[in-house]
Backbone as JSON Lines, residues from 0, in Angstrom:
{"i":0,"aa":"X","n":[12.61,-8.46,-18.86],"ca":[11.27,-8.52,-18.29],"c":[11.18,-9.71,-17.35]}
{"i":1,"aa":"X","n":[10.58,-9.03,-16.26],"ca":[10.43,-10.57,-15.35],"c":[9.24,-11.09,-15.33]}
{"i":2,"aa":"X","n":[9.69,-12.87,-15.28],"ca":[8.44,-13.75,-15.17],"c":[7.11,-13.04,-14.44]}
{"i":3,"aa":"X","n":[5.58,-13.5,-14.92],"ca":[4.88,-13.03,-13.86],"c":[4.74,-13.86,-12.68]}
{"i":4,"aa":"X","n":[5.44,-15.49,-12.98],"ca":[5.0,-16.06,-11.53],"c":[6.52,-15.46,-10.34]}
{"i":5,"aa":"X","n":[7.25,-14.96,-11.08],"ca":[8.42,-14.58,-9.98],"c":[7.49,-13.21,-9.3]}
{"i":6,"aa":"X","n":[7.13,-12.12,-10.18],"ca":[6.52,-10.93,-10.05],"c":[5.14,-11.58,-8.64]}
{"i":7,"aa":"X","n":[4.39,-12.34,-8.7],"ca":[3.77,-12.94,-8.17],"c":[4.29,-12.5,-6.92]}
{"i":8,"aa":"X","n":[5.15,-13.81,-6.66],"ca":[6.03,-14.36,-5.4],"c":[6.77,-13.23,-4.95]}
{"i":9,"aa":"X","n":[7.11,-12.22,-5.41],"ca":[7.73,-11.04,-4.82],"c":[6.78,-10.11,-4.34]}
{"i":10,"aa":"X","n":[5.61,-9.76,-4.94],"ca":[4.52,-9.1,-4.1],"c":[4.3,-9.87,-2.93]}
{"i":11,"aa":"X","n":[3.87,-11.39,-3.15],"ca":[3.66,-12.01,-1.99],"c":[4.7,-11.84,-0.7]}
{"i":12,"aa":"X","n":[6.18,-12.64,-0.79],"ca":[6.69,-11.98,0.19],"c":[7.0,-10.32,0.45]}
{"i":13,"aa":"X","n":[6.38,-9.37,-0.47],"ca":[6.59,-8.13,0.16],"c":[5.57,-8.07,1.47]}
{"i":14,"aa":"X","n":[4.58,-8.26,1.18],"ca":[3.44,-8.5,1.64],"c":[3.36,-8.91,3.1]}
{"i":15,"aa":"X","n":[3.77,-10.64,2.94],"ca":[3.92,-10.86,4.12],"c":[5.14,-11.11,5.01]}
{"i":16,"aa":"X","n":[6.49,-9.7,4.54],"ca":[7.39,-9.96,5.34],"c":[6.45,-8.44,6.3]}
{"i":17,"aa":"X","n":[5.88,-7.43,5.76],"ca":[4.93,-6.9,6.72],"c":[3.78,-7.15,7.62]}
{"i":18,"aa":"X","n":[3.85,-8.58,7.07],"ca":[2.41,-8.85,7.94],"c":[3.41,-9.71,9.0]}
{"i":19,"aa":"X","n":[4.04,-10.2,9.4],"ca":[5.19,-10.76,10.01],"c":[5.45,-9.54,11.01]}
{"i":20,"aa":"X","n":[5.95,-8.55,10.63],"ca":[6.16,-7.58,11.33],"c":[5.21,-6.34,12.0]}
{"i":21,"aa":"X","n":[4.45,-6.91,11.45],"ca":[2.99,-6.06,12.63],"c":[2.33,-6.99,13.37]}
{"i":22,"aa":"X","n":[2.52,-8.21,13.13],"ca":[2.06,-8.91,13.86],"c":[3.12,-9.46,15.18]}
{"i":23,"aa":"X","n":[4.5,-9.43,15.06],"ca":[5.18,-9.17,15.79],"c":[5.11,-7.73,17.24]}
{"i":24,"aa":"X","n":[4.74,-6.84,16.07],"ca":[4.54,-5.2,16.93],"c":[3.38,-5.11,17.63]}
{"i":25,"aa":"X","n":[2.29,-5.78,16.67],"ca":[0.94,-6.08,17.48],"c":[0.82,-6.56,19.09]}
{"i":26,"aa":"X","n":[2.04,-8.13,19.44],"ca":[1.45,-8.63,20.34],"c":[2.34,-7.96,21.61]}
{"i":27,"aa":"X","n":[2.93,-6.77,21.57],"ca":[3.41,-5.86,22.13],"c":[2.7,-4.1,22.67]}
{"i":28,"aa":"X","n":[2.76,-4.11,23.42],"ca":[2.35,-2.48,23.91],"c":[3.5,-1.64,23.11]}
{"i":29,"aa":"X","n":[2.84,-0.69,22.33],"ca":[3.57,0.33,22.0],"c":[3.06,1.8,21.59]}
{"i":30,"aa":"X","n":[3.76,2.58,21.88],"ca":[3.08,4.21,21.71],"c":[3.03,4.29,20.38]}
{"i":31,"aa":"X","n":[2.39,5.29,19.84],"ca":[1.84,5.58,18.73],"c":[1.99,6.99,18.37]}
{"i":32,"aa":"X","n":[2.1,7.58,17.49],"ca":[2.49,8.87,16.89],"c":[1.24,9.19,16.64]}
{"i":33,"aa":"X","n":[0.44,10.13,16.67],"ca":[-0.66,10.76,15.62],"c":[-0.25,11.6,14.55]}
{"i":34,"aa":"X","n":[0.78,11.92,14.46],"ca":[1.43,13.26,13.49],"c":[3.33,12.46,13.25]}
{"i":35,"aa":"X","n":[3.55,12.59,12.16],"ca":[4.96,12.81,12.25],"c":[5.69,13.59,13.15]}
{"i":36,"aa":"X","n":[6.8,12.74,13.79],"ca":[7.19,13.6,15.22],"c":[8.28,14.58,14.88]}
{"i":37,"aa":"X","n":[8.66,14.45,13.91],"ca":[10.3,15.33,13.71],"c":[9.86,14.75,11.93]}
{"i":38,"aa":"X","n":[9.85,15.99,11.08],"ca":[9.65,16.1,9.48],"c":[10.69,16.53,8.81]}
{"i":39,"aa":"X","n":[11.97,16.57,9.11],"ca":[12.91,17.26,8.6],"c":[13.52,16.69,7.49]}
{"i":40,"aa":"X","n":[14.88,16.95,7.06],"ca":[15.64,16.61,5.86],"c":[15.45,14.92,5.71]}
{"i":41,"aa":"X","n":[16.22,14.77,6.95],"ca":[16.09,12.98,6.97],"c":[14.68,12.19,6.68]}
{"i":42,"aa":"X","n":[13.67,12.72,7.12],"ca":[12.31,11.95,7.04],"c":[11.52,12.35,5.76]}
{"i":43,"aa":"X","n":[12.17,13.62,5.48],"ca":[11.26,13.78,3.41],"c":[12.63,12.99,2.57]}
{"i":44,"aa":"X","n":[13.7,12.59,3.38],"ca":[14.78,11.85,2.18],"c":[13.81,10.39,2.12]}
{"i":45,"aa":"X","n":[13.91,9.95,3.24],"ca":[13.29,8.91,3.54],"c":[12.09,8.53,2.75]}
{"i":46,"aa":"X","n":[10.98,9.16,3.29],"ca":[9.77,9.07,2.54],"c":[9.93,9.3,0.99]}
{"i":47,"aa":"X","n":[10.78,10.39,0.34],"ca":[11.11,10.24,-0.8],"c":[11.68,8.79,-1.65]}
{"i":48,"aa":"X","n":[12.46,8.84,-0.69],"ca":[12.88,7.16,-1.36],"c":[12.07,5.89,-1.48]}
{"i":49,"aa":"X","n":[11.32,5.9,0.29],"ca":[10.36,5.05,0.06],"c":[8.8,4.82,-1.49]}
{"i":50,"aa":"X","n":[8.54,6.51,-1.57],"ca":[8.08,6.74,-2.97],"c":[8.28,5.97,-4.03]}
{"i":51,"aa":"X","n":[9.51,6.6,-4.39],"ca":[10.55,5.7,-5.52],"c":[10.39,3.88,-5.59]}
{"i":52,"aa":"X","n":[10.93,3.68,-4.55],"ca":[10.67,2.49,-4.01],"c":[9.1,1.4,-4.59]}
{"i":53,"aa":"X","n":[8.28,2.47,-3.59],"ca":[6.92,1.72,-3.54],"c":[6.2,2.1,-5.44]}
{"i":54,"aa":"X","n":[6.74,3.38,-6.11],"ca":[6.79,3.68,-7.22],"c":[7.0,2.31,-8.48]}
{"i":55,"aa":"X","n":[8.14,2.21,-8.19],"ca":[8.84,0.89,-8.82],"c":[7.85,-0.26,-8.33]}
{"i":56,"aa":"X","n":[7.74,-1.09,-7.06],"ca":[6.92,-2.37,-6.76],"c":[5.21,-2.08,-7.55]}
{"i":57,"aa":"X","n":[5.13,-1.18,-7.79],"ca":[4.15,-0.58,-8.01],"c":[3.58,-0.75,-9.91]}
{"i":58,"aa":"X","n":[4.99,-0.46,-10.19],"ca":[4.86,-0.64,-11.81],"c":[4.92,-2.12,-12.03]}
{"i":59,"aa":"X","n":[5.74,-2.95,-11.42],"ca":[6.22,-4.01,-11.34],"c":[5.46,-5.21,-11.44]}
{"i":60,"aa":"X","n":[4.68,-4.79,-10.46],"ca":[3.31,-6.0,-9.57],"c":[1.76,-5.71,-9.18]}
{"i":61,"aa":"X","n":[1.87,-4.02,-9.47],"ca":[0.52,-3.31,-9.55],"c":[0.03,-2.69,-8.44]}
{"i":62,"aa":"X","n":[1.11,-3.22,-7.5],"ca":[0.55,-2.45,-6.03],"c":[1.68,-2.55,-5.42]}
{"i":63,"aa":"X","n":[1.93,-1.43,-4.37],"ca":[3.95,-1.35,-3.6],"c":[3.58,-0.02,-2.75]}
{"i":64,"aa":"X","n":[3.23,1.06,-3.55],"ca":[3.86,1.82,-2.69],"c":[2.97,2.34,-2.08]}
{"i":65,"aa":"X","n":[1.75,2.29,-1.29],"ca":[1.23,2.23,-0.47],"c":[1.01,1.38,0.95]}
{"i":66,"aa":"X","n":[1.63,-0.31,0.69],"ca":[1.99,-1.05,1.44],"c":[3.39,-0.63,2.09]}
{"i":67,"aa":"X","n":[4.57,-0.22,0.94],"ca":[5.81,0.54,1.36],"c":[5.31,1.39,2.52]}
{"i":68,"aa":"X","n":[4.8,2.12,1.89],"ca":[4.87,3.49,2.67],"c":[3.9,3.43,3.64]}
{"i":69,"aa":"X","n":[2.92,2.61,4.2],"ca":[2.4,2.46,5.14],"c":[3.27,1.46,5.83]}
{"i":70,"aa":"X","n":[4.35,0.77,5.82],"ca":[5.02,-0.44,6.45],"c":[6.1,1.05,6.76]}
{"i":71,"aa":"X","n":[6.42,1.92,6.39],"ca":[7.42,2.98,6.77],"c":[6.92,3.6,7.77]}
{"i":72,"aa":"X","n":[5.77,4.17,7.57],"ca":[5.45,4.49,8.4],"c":[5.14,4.35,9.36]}
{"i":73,"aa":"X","n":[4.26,2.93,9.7],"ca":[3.9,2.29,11.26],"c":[5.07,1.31,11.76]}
{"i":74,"aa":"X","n":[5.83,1.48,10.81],"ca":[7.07,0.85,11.39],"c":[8.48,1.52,11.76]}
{"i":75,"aa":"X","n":[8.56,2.34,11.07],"ca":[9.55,3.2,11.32],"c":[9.46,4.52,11.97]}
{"i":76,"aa":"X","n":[8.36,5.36,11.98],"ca":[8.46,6.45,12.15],"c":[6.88,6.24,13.42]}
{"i":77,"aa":"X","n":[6.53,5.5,13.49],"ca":[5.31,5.02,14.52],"c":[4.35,5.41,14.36]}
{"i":78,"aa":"X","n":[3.67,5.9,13.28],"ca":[2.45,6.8,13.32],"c":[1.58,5.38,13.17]}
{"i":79,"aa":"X","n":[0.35,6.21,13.95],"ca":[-0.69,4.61,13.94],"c":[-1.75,4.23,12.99]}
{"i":80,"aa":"X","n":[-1.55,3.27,12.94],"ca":[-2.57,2.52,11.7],"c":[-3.7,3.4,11.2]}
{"i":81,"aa":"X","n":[-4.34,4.15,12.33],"ca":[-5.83,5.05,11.82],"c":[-4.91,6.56,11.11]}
{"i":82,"aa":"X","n":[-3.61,6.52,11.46],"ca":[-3.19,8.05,10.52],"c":[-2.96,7.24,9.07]}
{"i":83,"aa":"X","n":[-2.37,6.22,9.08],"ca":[-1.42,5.79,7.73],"c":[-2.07,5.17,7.12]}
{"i":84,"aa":"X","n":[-3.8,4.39,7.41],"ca":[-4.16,3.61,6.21],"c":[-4.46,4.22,5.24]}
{"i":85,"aa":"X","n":[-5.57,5.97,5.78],"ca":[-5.65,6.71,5.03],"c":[-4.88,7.46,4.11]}
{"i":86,"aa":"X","n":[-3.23,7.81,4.79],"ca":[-2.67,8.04,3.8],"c":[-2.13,7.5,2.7]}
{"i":87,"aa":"X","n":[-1.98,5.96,2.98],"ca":[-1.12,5.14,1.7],"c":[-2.4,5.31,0.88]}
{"i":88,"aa":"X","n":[-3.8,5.49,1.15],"ca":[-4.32,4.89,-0.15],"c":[-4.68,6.5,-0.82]}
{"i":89,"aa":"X","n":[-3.74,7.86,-0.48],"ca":[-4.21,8.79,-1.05],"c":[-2.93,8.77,-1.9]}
{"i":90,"aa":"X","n":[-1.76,7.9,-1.5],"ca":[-0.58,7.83,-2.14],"c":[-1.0,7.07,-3.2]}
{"i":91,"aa":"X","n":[-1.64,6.0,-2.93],"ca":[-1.95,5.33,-3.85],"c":[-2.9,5.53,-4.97]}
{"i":92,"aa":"X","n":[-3.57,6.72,-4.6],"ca":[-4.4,7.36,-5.63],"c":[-3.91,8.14,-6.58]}
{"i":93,"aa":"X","n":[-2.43,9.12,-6.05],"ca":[-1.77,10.21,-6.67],"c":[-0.65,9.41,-7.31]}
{"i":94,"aa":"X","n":[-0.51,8.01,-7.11],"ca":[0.43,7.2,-7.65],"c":[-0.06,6.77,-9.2]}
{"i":95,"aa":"X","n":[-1.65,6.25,-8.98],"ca":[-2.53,5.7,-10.25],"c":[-2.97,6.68,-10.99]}
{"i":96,"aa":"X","n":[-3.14,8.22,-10.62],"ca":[-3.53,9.35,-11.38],"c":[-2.57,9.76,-12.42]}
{"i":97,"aa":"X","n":[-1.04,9.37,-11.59],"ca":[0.4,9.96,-12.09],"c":[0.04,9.03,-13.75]}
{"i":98,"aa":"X","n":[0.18,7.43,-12.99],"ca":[0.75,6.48,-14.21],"c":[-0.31,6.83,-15.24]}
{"i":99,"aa":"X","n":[-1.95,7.13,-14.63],"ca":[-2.64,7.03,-15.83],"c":[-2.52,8.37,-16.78]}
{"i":100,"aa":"X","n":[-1.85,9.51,-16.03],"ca":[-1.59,10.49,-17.01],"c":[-0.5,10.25,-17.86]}
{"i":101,"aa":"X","n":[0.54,9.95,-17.31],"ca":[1.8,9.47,-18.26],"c":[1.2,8.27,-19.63]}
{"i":102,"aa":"X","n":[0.57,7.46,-19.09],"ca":[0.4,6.86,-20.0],"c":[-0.62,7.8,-21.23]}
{"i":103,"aa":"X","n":[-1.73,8.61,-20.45],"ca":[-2.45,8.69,-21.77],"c":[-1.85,9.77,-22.45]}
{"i":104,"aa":"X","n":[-0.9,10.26,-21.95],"ca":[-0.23,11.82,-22.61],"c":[1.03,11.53,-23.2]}
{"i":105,"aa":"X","n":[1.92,11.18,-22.5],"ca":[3.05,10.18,-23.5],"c":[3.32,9.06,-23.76]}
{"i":106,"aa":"X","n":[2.76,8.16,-23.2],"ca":[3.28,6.6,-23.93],"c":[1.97,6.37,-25.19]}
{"i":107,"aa":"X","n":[1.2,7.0,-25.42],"ca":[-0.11,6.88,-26.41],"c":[-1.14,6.22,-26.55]}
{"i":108,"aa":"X","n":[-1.75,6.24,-24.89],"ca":[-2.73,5.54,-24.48],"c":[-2.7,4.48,-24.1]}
{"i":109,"aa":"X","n":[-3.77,3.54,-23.7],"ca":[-3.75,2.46,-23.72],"c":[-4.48,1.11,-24.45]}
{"i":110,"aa":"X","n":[-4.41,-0.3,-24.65],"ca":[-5.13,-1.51,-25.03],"c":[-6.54,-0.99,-24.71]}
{"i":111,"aa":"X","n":[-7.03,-2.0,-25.63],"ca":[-8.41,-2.17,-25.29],"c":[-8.93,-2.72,-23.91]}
{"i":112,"aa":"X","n":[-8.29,-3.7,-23.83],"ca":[-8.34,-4.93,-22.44],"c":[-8.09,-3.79,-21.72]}
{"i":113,"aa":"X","n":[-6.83,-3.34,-21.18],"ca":[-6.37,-2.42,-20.11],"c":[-7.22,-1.61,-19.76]}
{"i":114,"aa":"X","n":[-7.95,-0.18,-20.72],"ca":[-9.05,0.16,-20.63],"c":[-9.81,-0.39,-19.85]}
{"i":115,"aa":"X","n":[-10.61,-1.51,-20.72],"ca":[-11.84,-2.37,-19.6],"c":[-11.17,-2.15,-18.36]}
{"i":116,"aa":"X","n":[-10.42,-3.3,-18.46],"ca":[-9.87,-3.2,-16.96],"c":[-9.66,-2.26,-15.69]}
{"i":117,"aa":"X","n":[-9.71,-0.95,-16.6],"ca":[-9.66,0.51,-15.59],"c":[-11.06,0.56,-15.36]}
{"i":118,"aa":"X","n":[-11.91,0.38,-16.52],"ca":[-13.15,0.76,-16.35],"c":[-13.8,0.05,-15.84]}
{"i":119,"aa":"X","n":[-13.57,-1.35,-14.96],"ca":[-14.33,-2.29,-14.31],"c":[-14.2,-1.81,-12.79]}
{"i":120,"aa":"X","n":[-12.13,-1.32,-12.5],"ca":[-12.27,-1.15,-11.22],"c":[-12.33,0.13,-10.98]}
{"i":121,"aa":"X","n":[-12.9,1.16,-11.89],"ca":[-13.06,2.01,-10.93],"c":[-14.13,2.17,-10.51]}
{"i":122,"aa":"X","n":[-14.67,2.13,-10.51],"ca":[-16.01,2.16,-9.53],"c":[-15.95,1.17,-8.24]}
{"i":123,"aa":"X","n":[-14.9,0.54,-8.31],"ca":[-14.74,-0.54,-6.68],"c":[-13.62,0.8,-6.24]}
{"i":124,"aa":"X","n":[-12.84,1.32,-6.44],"ca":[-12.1,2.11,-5.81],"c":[-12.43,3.32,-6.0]}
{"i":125,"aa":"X","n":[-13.52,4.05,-7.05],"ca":[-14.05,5.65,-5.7],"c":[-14.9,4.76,-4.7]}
{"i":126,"aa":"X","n":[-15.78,3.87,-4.49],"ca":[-16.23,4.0,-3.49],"c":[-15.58,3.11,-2.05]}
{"i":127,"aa":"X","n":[-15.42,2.42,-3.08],"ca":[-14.08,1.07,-1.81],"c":[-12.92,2.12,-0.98]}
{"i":128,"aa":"X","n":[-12.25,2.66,-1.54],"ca":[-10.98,3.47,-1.2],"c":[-11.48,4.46,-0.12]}
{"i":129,"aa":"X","n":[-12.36,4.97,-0.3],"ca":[-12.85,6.67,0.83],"c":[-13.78,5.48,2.1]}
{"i":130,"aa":"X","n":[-14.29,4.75,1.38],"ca":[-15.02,3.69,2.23],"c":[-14.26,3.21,3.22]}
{"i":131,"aa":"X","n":[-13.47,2.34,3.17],"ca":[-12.45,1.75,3.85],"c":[-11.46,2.7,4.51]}
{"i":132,"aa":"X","n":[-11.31,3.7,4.24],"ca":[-10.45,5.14,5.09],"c":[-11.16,5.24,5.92]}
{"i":133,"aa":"X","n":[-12.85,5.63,5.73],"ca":[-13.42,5.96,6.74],"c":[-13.82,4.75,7.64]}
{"i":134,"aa":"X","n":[-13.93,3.54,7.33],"ca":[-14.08,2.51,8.56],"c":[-12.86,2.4,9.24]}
{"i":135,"aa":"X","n":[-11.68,2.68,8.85],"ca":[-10.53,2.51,9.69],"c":[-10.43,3.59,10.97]}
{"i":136,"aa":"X","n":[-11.02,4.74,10.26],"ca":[-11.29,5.39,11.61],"c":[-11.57,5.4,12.88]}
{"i":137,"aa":"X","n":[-12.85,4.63,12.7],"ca":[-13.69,3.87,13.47],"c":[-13.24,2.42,14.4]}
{"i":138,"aa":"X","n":[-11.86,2.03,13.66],"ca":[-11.48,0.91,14.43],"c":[-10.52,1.19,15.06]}
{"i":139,"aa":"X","n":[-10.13,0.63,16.04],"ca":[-8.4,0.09,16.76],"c":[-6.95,-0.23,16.3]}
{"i":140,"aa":"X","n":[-6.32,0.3,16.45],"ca":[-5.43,-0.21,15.66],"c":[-5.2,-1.71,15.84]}
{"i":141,"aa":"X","n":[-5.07,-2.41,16.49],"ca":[-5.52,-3.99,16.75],"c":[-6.28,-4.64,15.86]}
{"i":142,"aa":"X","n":[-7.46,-4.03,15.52],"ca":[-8.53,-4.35,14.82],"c":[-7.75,-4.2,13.75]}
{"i":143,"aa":"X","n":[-7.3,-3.66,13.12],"ca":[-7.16,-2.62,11.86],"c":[-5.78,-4.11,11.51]}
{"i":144,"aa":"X","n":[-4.45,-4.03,12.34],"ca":[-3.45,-4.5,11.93],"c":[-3.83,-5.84,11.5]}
{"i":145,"aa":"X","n":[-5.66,-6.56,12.93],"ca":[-5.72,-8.23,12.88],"c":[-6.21,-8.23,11.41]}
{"i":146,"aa":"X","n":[-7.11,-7.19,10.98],"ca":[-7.85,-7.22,9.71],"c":[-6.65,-8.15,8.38]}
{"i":147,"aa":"X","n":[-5.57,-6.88,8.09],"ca":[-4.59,-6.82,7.5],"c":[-3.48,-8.28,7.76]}
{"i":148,"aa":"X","n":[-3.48,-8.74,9.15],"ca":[-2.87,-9.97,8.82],"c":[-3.71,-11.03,7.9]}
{"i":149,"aa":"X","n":[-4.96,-11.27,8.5],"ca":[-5.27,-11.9,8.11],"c":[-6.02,-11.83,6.47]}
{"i":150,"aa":"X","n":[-5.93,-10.77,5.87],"ca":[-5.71,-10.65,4.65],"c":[-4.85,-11.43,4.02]}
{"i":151,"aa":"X","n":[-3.49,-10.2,4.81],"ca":[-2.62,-10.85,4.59],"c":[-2.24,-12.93,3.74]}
{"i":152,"aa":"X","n":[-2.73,-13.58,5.43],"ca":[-2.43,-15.0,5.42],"c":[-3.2,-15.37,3.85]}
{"i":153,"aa":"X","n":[-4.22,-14.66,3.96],"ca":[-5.1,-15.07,3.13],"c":[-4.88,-15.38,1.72]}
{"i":154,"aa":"X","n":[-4.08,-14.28,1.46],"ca":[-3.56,-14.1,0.06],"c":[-1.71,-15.01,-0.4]}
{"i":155,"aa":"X","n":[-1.29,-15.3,1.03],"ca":[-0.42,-16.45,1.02],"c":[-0.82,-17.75,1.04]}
{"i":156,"aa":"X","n":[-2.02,-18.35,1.34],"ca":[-2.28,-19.56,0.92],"c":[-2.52,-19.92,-0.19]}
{"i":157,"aa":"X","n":[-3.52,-18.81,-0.77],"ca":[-3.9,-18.67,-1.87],"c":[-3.08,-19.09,-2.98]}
{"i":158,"aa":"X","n":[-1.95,-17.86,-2.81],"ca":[-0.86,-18.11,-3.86],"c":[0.18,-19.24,-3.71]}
{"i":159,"aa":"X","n":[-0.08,-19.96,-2.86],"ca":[0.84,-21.27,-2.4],"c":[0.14,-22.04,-2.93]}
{"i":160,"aa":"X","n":[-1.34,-22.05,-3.29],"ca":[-2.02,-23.43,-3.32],"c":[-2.25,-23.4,-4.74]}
């Protein structure tokens, strides 16, 4: 089992080795995908893995594979910030639906605490989650990436200080 302050520090630099790299892509002109351009074998291996991937950071540190798979996507495959915010956080919904069924059907529920804990945030994420999809719409991708750095920074000082 790993430490939680290592678990910490590894979300953090997951975090901001992407915010590094959109902010790099940011201060550049670049085209943008609206659709996946080519979906074939290679790009469902891909995205599959990235899954797995963001699956794992996910169990790990509590959040991965929606940052994964939105850093795959506006980075690798170019689709733009207003296609992919919405999708990581539907990944990220079918990701938390998965774990919370596994857990309540075979691992045999959960703590008391844990419970609370579901039951505090959900109500910030039905309405936060569809909320925030739909303001991204509405913005730039500029807007959208400056938002996200500076989250980003935000949550690196934080955890530095």
């Amino acid at each position: 089992m790993l430490q939680s302050a290592l678990l910490k520090m590894l979300f953090t630099a997951m975090i901001v080795s992407f915010a590094l790299t959109l902010a790099l892509l940011s201060w550049q002109e670049r085209r943008y995908n609206s659709s996946m351009p080519v979906f074939g074998r290679r790009e469902k291996a891909i995205m599959l893995l990235t899954g797995f991937i963001g699956g794992g950071m996910t169990g790990l540190v509590g959040n991965g594979i929606d940052i994964i798979c939105f850093s795959v996507m506006v980075l690798l495959f170019r689709l733009s910030e207003k296609v992919s915010t919405p999708t990581s956080v539907v990944l990220m919904a079918v990701n938390a639906l998965a774990g919370f069924a596994l857990h309540l059907f075979f691992l045999g529920g959960f703590t008391d605490q844990v419970e609370s804990y579901w039951l505090a945030a959900v109500p910030v994420v039905v309405v936060g989650a569809p909320l925030g999809a739909y303001c991204c719409t509405k913005m730039n991708n500029k807007t959208i990436a400056g938002i996200l750095i500076t989250l980003i920074a935000f949550e690196l000082i934080t955890r530095c200080c």
